[in-house]
N, C-alpha and C positions, 0 to 999 in steps of 0.2 A: 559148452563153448570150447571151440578151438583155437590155438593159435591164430589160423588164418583168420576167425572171426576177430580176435581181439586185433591183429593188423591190418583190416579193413576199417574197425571202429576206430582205431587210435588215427588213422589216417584221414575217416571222414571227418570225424571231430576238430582234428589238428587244424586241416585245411580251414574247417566253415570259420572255427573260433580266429583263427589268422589272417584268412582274407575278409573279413568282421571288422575287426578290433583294425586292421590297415585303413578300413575304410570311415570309421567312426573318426579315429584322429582326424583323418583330413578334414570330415564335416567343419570338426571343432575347431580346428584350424582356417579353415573361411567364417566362418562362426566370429568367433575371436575378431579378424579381422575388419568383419562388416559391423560388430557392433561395439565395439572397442571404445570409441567417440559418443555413443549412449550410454556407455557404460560410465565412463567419465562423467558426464553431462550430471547423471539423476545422482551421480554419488554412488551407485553401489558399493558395498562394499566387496573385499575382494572373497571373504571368507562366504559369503549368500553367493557370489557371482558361480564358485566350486562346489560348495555344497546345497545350495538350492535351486542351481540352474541347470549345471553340468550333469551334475549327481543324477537330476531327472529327467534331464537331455539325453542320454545316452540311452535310457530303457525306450525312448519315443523313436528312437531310430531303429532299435535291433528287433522292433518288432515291425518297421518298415519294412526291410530289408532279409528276414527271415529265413521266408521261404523263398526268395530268389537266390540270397548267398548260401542256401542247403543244396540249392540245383548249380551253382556255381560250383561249387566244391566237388557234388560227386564229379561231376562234367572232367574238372582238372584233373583231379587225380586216379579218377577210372581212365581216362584217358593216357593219361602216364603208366600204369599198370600197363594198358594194353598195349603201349608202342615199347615197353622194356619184353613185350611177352610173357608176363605173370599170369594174366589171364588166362592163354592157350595153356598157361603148365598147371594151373589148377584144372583146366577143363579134362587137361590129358593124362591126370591124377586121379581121373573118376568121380570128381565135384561135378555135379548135377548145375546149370544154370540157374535154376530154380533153389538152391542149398545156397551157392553162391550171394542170391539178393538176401539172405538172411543176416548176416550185421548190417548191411545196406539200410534195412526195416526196421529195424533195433533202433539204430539212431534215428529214422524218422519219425519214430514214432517217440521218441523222446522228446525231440527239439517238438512233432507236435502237440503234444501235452505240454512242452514248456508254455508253446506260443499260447495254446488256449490262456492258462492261465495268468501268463503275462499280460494277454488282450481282455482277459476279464476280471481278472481282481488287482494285478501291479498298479498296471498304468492307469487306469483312473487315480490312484492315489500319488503318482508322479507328475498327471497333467496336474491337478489340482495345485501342486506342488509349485510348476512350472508356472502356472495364468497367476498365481499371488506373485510370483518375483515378475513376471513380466507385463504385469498393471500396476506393480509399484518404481519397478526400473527402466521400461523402456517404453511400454504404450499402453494404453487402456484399451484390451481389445473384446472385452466378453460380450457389451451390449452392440445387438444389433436390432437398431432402432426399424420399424415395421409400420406399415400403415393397412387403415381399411382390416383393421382386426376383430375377427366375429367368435366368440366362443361362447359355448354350449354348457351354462352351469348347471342346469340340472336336466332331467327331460321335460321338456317342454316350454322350457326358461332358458332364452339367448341375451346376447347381449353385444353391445358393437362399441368400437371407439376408434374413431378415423387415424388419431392416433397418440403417441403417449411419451411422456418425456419423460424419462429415466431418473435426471437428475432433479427433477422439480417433485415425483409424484405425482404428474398430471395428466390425465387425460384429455381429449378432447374429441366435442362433438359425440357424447357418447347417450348410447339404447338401449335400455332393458325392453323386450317382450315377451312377454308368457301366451300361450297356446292352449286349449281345452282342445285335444283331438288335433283338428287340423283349422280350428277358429282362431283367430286374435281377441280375446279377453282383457288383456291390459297394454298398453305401451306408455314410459318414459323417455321423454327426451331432454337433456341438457345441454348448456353451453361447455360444460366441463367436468369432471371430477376428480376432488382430490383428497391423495391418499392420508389419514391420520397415520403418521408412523408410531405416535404414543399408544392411542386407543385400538391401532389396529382396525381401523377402520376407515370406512368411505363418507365424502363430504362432496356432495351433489348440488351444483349452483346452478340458478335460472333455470327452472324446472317443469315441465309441464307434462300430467301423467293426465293420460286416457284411460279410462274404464270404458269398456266396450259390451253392454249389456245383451240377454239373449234373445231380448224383444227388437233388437235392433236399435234403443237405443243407445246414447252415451254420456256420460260425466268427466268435467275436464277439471282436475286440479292445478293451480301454480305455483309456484314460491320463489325465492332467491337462494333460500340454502337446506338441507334434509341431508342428516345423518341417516347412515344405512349401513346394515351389517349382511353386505352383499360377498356370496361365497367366491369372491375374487381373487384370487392371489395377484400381486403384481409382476410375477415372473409368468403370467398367463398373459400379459399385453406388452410383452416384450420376449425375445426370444438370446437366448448365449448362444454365440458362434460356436458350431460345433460341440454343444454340449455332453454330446453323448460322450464324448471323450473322459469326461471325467465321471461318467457314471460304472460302476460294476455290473457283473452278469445280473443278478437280482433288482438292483434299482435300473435298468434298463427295462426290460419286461415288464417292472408295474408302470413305467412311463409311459409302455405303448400300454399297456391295458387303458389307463387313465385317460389317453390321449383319445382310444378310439369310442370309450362310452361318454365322453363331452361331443362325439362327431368330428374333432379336430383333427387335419389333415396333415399336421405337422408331424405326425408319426412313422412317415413315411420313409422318411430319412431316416429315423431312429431303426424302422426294423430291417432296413438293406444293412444296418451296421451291425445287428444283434445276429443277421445272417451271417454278414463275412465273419463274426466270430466262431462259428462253424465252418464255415468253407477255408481261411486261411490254413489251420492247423489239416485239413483233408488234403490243400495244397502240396504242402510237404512231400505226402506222402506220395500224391502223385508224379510230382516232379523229379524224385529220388526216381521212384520207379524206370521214370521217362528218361535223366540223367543216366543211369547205369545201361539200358538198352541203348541208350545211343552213342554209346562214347566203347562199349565193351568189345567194340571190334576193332583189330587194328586194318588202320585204312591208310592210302597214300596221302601224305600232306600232315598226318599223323597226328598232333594234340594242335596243330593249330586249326585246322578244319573242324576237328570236334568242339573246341571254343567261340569257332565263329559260326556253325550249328545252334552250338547252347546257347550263343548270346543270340542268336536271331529266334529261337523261338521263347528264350525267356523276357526278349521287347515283345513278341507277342500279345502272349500269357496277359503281359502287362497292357496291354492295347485292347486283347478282347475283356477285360476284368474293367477299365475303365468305361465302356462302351456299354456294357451291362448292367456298369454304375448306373450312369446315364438314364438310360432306359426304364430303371428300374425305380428312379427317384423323380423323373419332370415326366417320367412316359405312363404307358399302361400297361407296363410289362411288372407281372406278382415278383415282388422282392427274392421272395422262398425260392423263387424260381430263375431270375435275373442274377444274385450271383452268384449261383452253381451252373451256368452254361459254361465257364471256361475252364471248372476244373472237368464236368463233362468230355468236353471237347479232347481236353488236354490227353485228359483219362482214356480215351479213344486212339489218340495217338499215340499212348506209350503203349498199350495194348500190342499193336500193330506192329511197335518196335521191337518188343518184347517178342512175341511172334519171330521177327527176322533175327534176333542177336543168337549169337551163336552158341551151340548145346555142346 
């Protein structure tokens, strides 16, 4: 390591960590404001409002904001290098362009190993953190009530409930059918069911189950009430907002695996986010790359040009990663595939820049 590397590092670092840490306050600062009258309201206290809200409010943003305030940074202050001429005098020092991006990649690949494991093992334990203070102080947001819900408990064994009350343990309008091959063999239908929260178990009223024989005929049972130790969970007829948020790399991945051998389509979400956990931290690195080619040359109009470059293609960034979102979650476009188009893209265009910055 050289000199210049350690004043390129201390520079990149400087910047990201300062215009960060400028922009987090403010958050906290409208924050504060907008919920200030809640806060009051539920009683919080003040010592939970700082150290169970703030504390785990602050990781929820830096991992927002990342890899765009990594591509901010190099932008400002390679840009600054370039309009004092630092740049041209390492270049005319016999620094290689290519030697140059070398603390550039250092720090990217730090902040991206941090972000990995901030986005897969921190912050699930700071959401977590976050939904208890903010379902006991300001709103109850984790259930999201769902209808017309069909899931797949074993193979060959479905089951439906129009829909399900959270706070009751109730179902309703609900279907067991089993299948032999691609025949119907059994169906139950009810007016309701409800959950034993003691026994752990299921309570099935007004009831009427068909056997469906292979002679073609059938047998019709009824009743008013039949316990059952049906492999139901009750967080399988209701869904948490954004759950994945609070899940780790590990319980992520057995969630899609579990999600996709019940046939359940609610996975889908899960794995465009198991994805951006790989493509954020690849992010970085691209964006460094793209930041330093584009800012490394001194131009007319000088670091305000290169600012309003870097902010126009880090809204971008940000426009085609949402769009891929999208697509990738209500469309037919493969997750694996939807969102790595824009660090593709991106990747493409710093290429290109890279190519034109100056040797």
């Amino acid at each position: 390591m050289k000199i210049i590397d350690w004043y390129i590092i201390k520079k990149y670092l400087g910047t990201f960590v300062y215009s960060l840490s400028l922009l987090i306050l403010v958050v906290i600062v409208f924050d504060i404001s907008e919920k200030i009258d809640t806060f009051i309201r539920h009683h919080a206290p003040l010592h939970a409002i700082i150290f169970q809200y703030y504390v785990n409010f602050i990781p929820y943003f830096v991992n927002l904001f990342i890899y765009l305030f990594s591509f901010i940074a190099v932008v400002f202050f390679t840009s600054r290098l370039a309009g004092n001429s630092e740049i041209i005098a390492m270049l005319s020092s016999g620094i290689s362009f290519r030697r140059l991006l070398r603390p550039y990649m250092i720090v990217a690949v730090f902040l991206a190993v941090f972000s990995f494991l901030l986005r897969g093992f921190i912050l699930p334990i700071t959401n977590h953190n976050l939904r208890i203070f903010m379902n006991k102080y300001v709103d109850v947001l984790t259930k999201d009530n769902q209808r017309n819900i069909h899931v797949q408990l074993a193979p060959g064994t479905f089951a439906y409930v129009e829909s399900y009350n959270v706070k009751r343990h109730t179902g309703y309008r609900f279907a067991l059918e089993k299948y032999k091959g691609e025949k119907l063999v059994y169906k139950l239908n009810s007016n309701k069911i409800v959950r034993d929260t003691v026994a752990h178990k299921w309570v099935i009223y007004n009831y009427y189950i068909f056997h469906f024989n292979a002679n073609g005929s059938q047998r019709i049972q009824s009743g008013f009430m039949k316990d059952t130790t049906l492999v139901l969970k009750p967080t399988d007829l209701y869904k948490i907002k954004h759950r994945y948020e609070e899940m780790n790399y590990f319980q992520l991945n057995r969630y899609i695996r579990e999600e996709k051998a019940r046939g359940s389509l609610s996975y889908k979400r899960y794995e465009v986010e198991k994805y951006k956990r790989y493509a954020a931290p690849v992010a970085i690195l691209i964006l460094t790359l793209l930041g330093v080619s584009l800012t490394s040359r001194k131009i007319r109009g000088g670091m305000g040009m290169h600012l309003g470059l870097g902010l126009l293609l880090a809204f971008a960034y940000i426009l085609f990663m949402q769009i891929s979102d999208v697509f990738s979650t209500q469309g037919n476009l493969s997750p694996s595939i939807g969102v790595w188009i824009p660090n593709f893209i991106f990747l493409v265009i710093a290429l290109f820049l890279l190519e034109k910055a100056p040797k």
